[in-house]
C-alpha positions in Angstrom: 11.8 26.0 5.0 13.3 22.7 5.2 13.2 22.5 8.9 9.5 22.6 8.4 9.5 19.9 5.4 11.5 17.5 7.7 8.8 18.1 10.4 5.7 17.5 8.3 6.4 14.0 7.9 7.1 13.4 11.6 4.1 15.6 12.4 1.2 13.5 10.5 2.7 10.4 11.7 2.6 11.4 15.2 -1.1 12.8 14.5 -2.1 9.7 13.3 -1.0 7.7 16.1 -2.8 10.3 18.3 -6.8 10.1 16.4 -5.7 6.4 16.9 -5.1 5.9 20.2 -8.3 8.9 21.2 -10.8 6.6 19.1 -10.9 4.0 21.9 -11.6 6.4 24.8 -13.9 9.2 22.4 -17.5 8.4 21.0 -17.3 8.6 17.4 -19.1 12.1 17.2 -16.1 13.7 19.4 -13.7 11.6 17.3 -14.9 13.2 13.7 -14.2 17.2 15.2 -10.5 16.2 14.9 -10.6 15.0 11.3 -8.3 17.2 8.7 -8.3 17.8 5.2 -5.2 15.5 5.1 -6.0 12.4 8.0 -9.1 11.4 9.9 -10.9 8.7 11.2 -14.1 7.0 9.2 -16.8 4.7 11.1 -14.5 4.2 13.7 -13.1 1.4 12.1 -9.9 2.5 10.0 -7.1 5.5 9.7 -7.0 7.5 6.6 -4.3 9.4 5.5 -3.8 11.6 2.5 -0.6 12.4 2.4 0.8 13.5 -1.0 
């Protein structure tokens, strides 16, 4: 269990650098199927995380 809680942290930050980076080389309908419940992109202009 806390292998898994050490992960999460490293996990979203890595996912957020990935929807990042893909923004630039996706259009922004491709972009949005990758958007989650906790980080996803909006207007192609910003990063959102919601991470409690």
């Amino acid at each position: 269990m806390s292998d898994v809680l050490d992960a999460a942290p490293t996990h979203l930050a890595e996912s957020e650098e990935n929807i990042d980076d893909a923004r630039g080389e996706l259009d922004p309908e491709t972009i949005q199927r990758f958007n989650t419940s906790v980080i996803g992109l909006r207007y192609r202009t910003s990063v959102e995380s919601k991470w409690r």
